[in-house]
C-alpha distance (Angstrom), angle and dihedral (degrees) to the residues before:
residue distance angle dihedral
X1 . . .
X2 3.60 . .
X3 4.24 93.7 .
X4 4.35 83.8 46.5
X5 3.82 84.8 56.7
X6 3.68 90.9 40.3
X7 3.73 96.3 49.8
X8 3.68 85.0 37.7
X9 3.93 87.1 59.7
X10 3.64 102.1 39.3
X11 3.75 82.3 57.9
X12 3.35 100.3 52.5
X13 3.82 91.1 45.2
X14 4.18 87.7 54.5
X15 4.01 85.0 55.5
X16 3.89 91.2 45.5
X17 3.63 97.8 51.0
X18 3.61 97.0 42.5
X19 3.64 85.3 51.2
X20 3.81 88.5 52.8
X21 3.23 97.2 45.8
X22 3.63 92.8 53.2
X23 3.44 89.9 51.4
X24 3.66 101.6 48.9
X25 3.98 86.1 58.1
X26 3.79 93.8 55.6
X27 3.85 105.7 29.1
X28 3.26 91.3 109.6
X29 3.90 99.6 47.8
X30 4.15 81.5 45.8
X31 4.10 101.4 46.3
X32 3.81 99.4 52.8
X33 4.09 131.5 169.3
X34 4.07 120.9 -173.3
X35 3.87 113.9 -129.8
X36 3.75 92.9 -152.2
X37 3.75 138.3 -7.6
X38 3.90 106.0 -78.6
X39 3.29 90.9 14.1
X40 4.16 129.7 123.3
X41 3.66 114.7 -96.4
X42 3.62 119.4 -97.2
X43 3.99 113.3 -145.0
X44 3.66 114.4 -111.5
X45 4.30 104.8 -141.5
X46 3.88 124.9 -149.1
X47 3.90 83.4 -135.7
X48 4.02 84.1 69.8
X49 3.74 100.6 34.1
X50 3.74 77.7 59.6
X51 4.31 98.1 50.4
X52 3.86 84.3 44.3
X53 4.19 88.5 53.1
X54 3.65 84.4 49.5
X55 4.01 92.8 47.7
X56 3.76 88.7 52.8
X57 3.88 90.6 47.5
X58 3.58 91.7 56.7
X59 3.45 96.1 53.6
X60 3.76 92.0 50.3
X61 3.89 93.7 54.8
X62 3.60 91.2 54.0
X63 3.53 83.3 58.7
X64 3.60 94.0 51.4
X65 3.90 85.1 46.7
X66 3.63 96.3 50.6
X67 4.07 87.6 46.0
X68 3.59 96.6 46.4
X69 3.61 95.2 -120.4
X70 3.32 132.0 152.8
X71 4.13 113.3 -126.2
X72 4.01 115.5 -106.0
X73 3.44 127.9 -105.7
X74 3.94 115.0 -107.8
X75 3.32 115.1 -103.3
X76 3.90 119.0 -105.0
X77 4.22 113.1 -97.6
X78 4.27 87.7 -108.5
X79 3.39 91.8 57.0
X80 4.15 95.3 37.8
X81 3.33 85.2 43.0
X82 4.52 99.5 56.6
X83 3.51 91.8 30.2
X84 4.04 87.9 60.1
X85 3.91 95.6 47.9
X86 3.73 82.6 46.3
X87 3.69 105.8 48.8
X88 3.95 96.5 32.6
X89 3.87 104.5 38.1
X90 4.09 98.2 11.1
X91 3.58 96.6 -116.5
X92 3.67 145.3 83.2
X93 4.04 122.3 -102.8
X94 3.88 121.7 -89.2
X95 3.99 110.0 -108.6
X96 3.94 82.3 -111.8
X97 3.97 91.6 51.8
X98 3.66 88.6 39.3
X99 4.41 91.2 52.7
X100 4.02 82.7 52.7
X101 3.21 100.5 59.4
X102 3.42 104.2 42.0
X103 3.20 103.6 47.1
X104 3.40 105.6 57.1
X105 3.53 133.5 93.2
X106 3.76 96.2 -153.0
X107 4.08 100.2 130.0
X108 3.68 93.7 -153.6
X109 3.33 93.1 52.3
X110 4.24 99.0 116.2
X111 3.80 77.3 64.2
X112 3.59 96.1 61.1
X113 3.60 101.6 40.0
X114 3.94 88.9 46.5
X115 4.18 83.5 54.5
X116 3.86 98.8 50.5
X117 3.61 91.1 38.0
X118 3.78 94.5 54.5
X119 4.07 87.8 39.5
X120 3.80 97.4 51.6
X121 4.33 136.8 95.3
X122 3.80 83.5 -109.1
X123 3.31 99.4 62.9
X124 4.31 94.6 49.8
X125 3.97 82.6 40.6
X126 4.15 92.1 57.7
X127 4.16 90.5 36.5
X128 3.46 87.3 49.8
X129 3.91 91.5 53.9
X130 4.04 85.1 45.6
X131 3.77 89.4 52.4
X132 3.82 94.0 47.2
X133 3.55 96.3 49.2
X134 3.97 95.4 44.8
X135 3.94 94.5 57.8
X136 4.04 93.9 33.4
X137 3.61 89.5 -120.2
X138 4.02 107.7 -171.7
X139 4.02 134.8 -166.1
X140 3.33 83.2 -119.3
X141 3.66 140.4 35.9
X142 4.40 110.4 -148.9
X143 3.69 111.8 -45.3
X144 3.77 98.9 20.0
X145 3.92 92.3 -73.0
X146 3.43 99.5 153.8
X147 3.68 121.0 -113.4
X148 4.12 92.0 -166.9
X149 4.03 90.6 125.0
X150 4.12 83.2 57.0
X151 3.82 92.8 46.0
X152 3.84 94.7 47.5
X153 3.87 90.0 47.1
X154 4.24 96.8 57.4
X155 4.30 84.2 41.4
X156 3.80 83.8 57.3
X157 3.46 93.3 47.4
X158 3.40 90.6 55.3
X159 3.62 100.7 47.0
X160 3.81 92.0 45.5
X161 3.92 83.3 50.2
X162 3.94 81.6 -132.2
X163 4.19 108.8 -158.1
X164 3.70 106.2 -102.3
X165 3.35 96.3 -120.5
X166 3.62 100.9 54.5
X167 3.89 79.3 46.3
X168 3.41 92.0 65.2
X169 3.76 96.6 41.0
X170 3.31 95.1 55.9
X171 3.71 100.9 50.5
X172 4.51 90.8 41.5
X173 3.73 92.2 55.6
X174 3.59 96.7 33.6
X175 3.64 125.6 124.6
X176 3.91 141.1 137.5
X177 4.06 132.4 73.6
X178 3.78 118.1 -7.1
X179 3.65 95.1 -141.1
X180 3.41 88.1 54.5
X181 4.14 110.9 38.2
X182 3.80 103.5 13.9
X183 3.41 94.8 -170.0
X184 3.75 86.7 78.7
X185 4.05 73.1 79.6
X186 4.26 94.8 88.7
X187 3.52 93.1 62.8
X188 3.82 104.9 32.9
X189 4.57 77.1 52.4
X190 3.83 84.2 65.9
X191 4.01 93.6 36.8
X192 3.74 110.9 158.0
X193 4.28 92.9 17.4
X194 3.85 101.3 70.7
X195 3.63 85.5 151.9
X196 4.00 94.5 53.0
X197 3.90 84.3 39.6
X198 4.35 85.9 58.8
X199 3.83 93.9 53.0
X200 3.66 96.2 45.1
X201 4.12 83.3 50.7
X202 3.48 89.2 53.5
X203 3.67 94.6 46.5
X204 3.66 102.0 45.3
X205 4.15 102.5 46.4
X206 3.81 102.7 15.2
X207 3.76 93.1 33.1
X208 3.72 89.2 -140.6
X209 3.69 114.4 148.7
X210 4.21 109.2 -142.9
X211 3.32 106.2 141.7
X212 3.75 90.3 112.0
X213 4.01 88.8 52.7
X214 4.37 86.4 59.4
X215 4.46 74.5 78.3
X216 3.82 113.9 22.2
X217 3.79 140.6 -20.9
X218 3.71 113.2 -57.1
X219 3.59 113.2 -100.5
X220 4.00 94.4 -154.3
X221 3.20 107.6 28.2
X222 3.82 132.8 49.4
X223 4.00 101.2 -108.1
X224 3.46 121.9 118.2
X225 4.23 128.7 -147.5
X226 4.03 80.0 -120.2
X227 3.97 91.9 52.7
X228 4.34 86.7 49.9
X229 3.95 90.6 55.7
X230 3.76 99.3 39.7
X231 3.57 87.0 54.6
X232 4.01 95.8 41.6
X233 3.99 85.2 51.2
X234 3.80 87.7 72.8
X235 3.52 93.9 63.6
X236 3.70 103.6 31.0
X237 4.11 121.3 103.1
X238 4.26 90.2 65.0
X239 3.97 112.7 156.3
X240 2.97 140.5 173.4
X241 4.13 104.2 -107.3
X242 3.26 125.9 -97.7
X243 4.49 95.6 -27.9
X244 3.44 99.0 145.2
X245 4.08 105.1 99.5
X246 4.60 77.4 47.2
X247 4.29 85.5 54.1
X248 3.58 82.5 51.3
X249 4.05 107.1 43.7
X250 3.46 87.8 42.2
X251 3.55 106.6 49.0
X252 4.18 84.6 46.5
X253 3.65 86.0 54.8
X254 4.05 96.9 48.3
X255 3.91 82.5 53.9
X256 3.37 95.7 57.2
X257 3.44 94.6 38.2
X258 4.15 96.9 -123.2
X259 3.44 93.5 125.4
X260 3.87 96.4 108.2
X261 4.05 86.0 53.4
X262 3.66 127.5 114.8
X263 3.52 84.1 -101.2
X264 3.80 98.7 35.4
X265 3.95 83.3 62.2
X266 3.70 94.9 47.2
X267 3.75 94.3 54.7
X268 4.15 94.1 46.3
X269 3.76 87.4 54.1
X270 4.09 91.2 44.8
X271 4.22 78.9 52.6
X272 4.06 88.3 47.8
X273 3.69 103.4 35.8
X274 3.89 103.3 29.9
X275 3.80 114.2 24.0
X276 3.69 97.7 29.6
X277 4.08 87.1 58.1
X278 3.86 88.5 66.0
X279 3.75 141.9 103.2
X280 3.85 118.1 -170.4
X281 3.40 122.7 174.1
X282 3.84 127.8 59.0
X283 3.56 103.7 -134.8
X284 4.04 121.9 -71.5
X285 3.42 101.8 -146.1
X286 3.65 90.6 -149.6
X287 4.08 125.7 88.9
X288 3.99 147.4 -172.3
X289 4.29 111.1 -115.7
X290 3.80 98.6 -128.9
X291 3.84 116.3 -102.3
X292 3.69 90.4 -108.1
X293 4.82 94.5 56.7
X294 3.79 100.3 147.5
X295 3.89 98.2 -164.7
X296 3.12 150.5 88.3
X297 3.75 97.0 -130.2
X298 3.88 85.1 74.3
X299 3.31 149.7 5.7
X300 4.07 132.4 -123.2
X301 3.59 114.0 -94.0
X302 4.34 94.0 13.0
X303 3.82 112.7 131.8
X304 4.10 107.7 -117.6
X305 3.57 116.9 -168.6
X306 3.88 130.8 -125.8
X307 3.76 109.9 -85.3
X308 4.20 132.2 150.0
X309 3.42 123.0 -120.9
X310 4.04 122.6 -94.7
X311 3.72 99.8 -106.9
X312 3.31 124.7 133.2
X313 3.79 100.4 -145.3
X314 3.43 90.6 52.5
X315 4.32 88.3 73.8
X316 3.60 117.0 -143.9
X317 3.70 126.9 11.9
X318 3.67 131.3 -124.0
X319 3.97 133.3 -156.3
X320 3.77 139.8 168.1
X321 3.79 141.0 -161.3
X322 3.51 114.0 -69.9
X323 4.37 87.1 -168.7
X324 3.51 91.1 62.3
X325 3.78 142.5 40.3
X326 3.90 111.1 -128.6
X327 3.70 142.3 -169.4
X328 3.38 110.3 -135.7
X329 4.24 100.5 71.5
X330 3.68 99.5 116.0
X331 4.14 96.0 46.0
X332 3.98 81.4 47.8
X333 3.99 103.2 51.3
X334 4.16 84.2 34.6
X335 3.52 88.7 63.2
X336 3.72 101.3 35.2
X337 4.09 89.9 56.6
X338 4.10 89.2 45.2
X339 3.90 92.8 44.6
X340 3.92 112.1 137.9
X341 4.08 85.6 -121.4
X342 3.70 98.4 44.4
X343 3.89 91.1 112.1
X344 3.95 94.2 -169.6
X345 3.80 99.7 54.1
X346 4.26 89.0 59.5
X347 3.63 95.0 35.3
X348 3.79 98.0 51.1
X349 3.99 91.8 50.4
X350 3.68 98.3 42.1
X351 4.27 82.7 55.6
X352 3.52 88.9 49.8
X353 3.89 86.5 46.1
X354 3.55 90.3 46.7
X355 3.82 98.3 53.8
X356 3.32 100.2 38.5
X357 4.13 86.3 59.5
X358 3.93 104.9 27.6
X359 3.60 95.3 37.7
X360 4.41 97.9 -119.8
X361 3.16 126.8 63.4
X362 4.16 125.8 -117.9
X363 3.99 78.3 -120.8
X364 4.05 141.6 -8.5
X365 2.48 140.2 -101.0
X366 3.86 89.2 47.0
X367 3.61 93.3 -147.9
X368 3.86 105.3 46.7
X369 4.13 102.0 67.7
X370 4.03 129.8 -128.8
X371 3.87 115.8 -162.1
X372 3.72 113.4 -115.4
X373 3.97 87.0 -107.9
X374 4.01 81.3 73.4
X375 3.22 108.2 46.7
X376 4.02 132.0 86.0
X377 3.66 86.4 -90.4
X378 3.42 130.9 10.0
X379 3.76 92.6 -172.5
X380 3.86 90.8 52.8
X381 4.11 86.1 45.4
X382 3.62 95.9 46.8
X383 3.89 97.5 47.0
X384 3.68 93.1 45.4
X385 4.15 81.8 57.0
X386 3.40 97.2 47.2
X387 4.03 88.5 51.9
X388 3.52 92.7 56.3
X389 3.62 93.4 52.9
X390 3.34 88.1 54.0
X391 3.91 94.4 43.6
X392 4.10 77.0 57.8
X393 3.87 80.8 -132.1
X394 3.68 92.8 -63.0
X395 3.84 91.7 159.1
X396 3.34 100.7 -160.0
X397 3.45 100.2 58.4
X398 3.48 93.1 54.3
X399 3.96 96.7 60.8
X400 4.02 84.2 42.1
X401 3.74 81.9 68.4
X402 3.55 95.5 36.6
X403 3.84 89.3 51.9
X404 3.97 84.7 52.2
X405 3.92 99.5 55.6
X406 3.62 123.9 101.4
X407 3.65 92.0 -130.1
X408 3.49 87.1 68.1
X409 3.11 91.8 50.9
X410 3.71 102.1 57.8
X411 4.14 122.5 112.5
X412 3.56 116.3 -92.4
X413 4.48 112.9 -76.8
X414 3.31 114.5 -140.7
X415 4.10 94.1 -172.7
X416 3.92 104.5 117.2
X417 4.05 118.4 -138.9
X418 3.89 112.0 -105.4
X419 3.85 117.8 -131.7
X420 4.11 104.5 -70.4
X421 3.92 93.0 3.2
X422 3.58 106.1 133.8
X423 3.56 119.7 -134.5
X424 3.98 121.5 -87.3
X425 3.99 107.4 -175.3
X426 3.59 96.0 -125.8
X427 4.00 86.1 149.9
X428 3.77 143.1 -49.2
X429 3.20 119.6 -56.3
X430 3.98 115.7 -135.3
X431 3.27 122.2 -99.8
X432 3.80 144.5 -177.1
X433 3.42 116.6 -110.2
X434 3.74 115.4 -94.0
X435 4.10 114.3 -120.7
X436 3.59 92.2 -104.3
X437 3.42 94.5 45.5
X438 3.54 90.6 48.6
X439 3.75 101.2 50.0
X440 3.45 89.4 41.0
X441 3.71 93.2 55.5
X442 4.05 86.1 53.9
X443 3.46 94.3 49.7
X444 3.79 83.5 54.9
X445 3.69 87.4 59.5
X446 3.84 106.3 43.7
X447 3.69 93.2 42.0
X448 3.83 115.6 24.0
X449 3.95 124.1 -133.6
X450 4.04 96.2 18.0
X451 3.57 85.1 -165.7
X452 3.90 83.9 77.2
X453 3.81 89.0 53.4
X454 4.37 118.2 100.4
X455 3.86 123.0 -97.3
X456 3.16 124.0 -155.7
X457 3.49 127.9 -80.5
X458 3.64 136.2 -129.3
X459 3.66 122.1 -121.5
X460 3.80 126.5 177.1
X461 4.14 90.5 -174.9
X462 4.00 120.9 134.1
X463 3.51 106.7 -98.5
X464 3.65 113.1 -164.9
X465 3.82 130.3 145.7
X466 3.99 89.1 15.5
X467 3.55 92.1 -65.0
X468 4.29 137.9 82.3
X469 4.07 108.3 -100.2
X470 3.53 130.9 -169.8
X471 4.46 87.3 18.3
X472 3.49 107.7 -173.4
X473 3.48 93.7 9.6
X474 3.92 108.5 69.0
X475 3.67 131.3 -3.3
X476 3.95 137.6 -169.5
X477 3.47 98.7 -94.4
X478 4.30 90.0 53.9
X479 3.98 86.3 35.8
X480 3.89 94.4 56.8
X481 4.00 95.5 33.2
X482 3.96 82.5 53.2
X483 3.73 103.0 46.2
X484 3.69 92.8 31.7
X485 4.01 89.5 65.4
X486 3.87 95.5 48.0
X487 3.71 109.0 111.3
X488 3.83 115.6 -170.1
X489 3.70 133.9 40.6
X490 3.81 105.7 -108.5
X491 3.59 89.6 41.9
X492 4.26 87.8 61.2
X493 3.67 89.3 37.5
X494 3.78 92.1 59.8
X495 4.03 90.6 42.0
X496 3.36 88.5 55.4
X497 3.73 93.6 49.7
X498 3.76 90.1 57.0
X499 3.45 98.3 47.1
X500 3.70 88.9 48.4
X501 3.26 87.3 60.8
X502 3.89 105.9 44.6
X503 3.98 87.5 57.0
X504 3.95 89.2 50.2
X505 4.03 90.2 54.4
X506 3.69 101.4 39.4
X507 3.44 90.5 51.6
X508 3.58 77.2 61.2
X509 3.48 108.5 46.4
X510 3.92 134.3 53.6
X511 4.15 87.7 -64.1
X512 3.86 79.4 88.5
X513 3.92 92.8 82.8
X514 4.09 98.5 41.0
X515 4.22 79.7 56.3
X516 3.56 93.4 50.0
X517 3.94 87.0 45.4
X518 3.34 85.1 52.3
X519 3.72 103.9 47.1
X520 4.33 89.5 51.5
X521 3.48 88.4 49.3
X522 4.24 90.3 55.4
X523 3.37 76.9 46.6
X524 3.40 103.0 57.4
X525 3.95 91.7 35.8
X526 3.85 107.0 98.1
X527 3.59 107.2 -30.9
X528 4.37 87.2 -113.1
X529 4.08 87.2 -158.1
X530 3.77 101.5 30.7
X531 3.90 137.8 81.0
X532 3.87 100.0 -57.8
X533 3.68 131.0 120.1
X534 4.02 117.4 -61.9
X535 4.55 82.4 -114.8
X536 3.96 82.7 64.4
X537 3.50 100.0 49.9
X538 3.88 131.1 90.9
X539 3.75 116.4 -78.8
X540 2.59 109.0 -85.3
X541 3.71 107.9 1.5
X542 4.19 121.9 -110.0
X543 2.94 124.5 -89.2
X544 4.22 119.9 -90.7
X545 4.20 77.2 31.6
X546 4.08 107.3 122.7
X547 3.07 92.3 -125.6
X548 4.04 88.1 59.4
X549 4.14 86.6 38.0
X550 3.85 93.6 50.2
X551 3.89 96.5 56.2
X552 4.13 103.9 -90.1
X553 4.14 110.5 170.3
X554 3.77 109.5 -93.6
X555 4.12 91.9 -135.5
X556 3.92 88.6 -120.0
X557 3.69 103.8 88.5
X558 4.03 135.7 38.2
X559 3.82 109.9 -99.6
X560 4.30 97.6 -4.4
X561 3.51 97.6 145.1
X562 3.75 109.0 111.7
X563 4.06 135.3 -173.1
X564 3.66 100.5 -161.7
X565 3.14 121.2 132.1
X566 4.32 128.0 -97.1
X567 3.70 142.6 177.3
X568 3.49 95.5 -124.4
X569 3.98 83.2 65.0
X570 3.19 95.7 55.7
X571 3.75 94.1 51.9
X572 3.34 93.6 53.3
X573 3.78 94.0 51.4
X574 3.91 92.8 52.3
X575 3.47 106.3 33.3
X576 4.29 109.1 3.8
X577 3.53 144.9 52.7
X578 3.72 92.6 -26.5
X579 3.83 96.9 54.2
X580 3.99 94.2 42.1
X581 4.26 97.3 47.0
X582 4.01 90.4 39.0
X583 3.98 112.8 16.3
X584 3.38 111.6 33.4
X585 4.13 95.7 26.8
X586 3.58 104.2 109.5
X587 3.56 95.5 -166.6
X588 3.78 91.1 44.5
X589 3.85 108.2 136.2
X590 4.53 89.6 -114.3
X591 3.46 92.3 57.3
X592 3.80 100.0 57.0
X593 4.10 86.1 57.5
X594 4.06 89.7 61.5
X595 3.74 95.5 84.9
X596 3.69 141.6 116.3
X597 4.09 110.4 26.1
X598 3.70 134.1 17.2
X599 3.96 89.9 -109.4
X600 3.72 98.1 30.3
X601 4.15 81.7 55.0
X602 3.77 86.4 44.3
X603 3.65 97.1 56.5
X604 3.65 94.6 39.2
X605 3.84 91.4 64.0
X606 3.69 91.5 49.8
X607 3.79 101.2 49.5
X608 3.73 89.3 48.7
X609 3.95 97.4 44.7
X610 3.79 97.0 27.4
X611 3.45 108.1 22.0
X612 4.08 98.0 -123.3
X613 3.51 143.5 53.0
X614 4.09 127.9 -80.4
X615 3.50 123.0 -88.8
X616 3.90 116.2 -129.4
X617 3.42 97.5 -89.2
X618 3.47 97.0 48.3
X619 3.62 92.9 51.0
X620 3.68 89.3 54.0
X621 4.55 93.7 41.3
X622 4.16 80.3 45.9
X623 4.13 97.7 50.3
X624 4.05 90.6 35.6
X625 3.76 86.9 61.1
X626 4.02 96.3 43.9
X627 3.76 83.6 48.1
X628 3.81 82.3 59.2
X629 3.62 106.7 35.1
X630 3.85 105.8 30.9
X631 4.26 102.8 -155.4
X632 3.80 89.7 -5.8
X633 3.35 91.0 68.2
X634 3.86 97.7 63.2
X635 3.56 85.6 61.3
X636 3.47 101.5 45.2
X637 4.11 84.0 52.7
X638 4.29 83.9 49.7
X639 4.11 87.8 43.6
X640 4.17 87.1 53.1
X641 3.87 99.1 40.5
X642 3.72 98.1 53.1
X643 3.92 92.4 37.8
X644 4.00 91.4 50.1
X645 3.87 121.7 101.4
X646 3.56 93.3 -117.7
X647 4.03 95.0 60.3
X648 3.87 86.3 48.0
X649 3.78 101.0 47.5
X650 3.59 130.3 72.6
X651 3.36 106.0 -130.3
């Protein structure tokens, strides 16, 4: 057993180092920053992720010095080791990965792990849930139209490790064809609320609160009802392109009452699928007061033009003609929230950077900014700005350096904030796992390396009926381009007509067996319900899923995931989905480690659950109850690891 596990190791450790190796050669063609727009990339070294982790660590000590506090111990290489997997790929080390790590001697071997953590699938497959979760994206926009387009575009993003702010300017001043730009996806998400869709804008890059300021002047804060509309009149004059000759045909067709026709269905699902993925309009920059304006500033029903608020922190200002409507209102507010002196936008996403890493935030909420000048340390604050500007927003790199910091390194604190005590970074505080990190973490266990696992695929194919049409013939991205350019009524009526009738004869001619290649292939895909990672899962997952169970956002509100604690958990740990995929899964990844000795078997279970070796007494608890329960036992042991605080925290 031992010379399997060796062998077993030594491979692993071939893998590893090749891997490294690799990776050292091309780190700096992988970690990349932009000096300036339309400019070529400058390569982002490790050698200066490290002197910036060594910036930030200075900082902190002053605090520590300033305090009077005494600096943490480091945390020991288990617990560095699962809190890595956790916070940089959202799940917890194979037993393989795990063996690696600790047993070698290499001292710059938090380096390392930090590099092929931040270089693997598992760290773009826990971004990507980050990314989903921060802009609500759904499955489905209303109705069940399907927002796939959308949800392909943020994975992209992710994969491409797109800067943030060109993230963000991309999806503000998007608009067109879904098939073809899905980042027209964030505002068709808020379809029919473009004032809703404003505040939780606001909110989520400038972290500026003004939903109360939709209604009335805020009574806490400094924004104005005027301020709300000036900003809304940026974004307002969104369409959907070019659906007048569909208003028409359909309306003719409710008349006569041959809507529920074959070609009364085609045409609703030409208005779901095709028009309803489609932003026209570029922005105003002019809009109505509401018939209910309760100032004196304005009057209901007056246009107001597009204009930023008069905040400093907010860096330059930006206005438009309030004569005239124009077409350039989403590529002006898209800029104006991205501008390099638009202190909220790189302040709010370095604190959501910074907690998502270090454990506490620089201030909290995370989505209502603090100027530096408030915060623990304004030095610490104002550096860690500065270094994402010069990052250029490349996320990535930024919790590279994080990850190589000593104050993320520190053991676990267990010293709770008092009411109005700002926070000191003395330590991580513990927390549950999040869903994703939890499921993921499972997944880990049942099936191995879920790295290795399927992801979804992509497919632009005609889905009508519950089944691909026309495959290999036309797609959704010709489909939309094509209808999308049609410009009267009988000219989409007899479109429409035609393509009725293509998908009538090719379902029956030989395009019958290209479809049902196509429909095993979706089937083979990524497994959408099955045991795959929580990125490759519907969005967000259905309900009685543990993902849904164990507190995953619901993709309707800002920030409404949750890791409190429920019975319904814990019911599913003893006796549900947990026990059945993990426990009582005999061909569950864990419980083909627990072979060869008693203590070999032991130890097995604990490096792949908890990520180290028993202590004496456990060794002794563990044999006592194989002694007692013979093959039981083992998953008794499995049942108690997984169900324990420490597998559930994030240390």
């Amino acid at each position: 057993m031992k010379d399997f596990h060796y062998l077993s190791m030594m491979r692993f450790c071939y893998i590893m180092a090749t891997c490294l190796a690799i990776l050292t050669m091309s780190v700096t063609a992988q970690i990349t920053a932009k000096s300036d727009r339309g400019a070529t990339k400058e390569s982002v070294t490790e050698e200066q992720l490290l002197a910036a982790a060594r910036q930030i660590d200075i900082r902190i000590a002053k605090i520590y010095k300033k305090k009077g506090v005494s600096v943490p111990e480091d945390a020991n290489d288990s617990v560095y080791l699962r809190r890595s997997f956790l916070l940089a790929v959202g799940r917890i080390p194979t037993v393989e990965e795990a063996r690696v790590f600790l047993e070698s001697d290499d001292p710059n071997k938090r380096v390392l792990i930090a590099r092929y953590l931040m270089n693997s699938k598992g760290y773009k497959s826990y971004m990507a849930n980050w990314l989903i979760d921060m802009l609500r994206v759904k499955e489905n926009f209303a109705n069940r139209r399907t927002a796939a387009p959308y949800m392909a575009w943020v994975r992209n993003a992710v994969a491409e490790n797109k800067p943030f702010d060109d993230l963000t300017r991309e999806l503000l001043s998007a608009q067109g064809a879904i098939w073809e730009n899905g980042a027209v996806g964030y505002y068709i998400r808020d379809k029919g609320m473009p004032l809703d869709n404003m505040s939780n804008t606001m909110r989520l890059f400038l972290g500026t609160r003004m939903e109360c300021a939709q209604c009335h002047d805020d009574p806490f804060e400094d924004w104005e009802r005027m301020d709300f509309f000036r900003l809304a009149a940026f974004t307002n004059g969104q369409s959907e392109i070019n659906k007048g000759p569909w208003n028409s045909v359909w309306r003719d067709m409710r008349e006569a009452k041959t809507e529920r026709t074959p070609l009364g269905r085609l045409m609703r699902f030409l208005g779901d699928e095709v028009f309803y993925g489609s932003v026209g309009g570029a922005g105003t920059g002019r809009i109505k007061l509401p018939n209910d304006y309760q100032y004196s500033d304005g009057d209901p029903g007056e246009w107001v033009s597009a204009r930023t608020p008069h905040e400093k922190s907010f860096g330059k200002s930006m206005r438009m003609s309030k004569r005239r409507d124009d077409d350039d209102g989403l590529e002006n507010f898209a800029s104006w929230v991205t501008n390099d002196q638009n202190d909220r936008f790189t302040t709010v996403i370095v604190n959501r950077m910074w907690k998502r890493i270090i454990g506490t935030a620089l201030f909290e909420p995370v989505d209502e900014y603090v100027p530096a000048e408030e915060t623990t340390s304004p030095e610490l604050t104002r550096y860690l700005v500065g270094l994402m500007k010069s990052l250029n927003y490349d996320l990535k790199a930024f919790q590279h350096a994080l990850l190589l910091t000593r104050v993320y390194a520190f053991a676990s604190s267990e010293r709770e904030l008092k009411p109005g005590e700002k926070p000191i970074f003395d330590g991580r505080k513990i927390q549950r796992m999040s869903a994703e990190q939890y499921w993921d973490s499972l997944v880990t266990l049942i099936a191995g390396n879920p790295d290795k696992l399927p992801t979804r695929g992509r497919s632009n194919a005609i889905y009508y009926g519950g089944k691909p049409v026309l495959v290999g013939e036309l797609d959704m991205l010709q489909l939309q381009k094509e209808v999308l350019a049609i410009k009267s009524p009988k000219e989409l009526k007899k479109y429409a007509q035609s393509l009725l009738s293509r998908i009538q004869n090719s379902s029956k001619s030989g395009n019958k067996q290209k479809m049902s290649m196509m429909m095993r292939s979706a089937g083979k895909r990524g497994a959408l319900n099955g045991v795959v990672r929580a990125s490759e899962l519907p969005s967000p997952a259905p309900k009685g899923h543990v993902l849904q169970i164990f507190g995953q956002s619901d993709r309707n509100l800002l920030d409404s995931a949750t890791k409190e604690a429920n019975a319904t958990q814990v019911l599913s740990m003893l006796n549900g989905q947990v026990e059945k995929l993990v426990v009582a899964n005999q061909q569950a990844h864990i419980h083909k480690l627990s072979r060869g000795s008693v203590p070999d078997r032991i130890r097995a279970l604990f490096f792949g659950i908890l990520s180290r070796s028993p202590n004496e007494s456990e060794m002794k608890l563990m044999k006592s109850e194989i002694a007692a329960r013979g093959e039981a036992g083992y998953r008794n042991i499995i049942s108690a690891l997984i169900n324990s605080r420490e597998f559930i925290f994030v240390p």
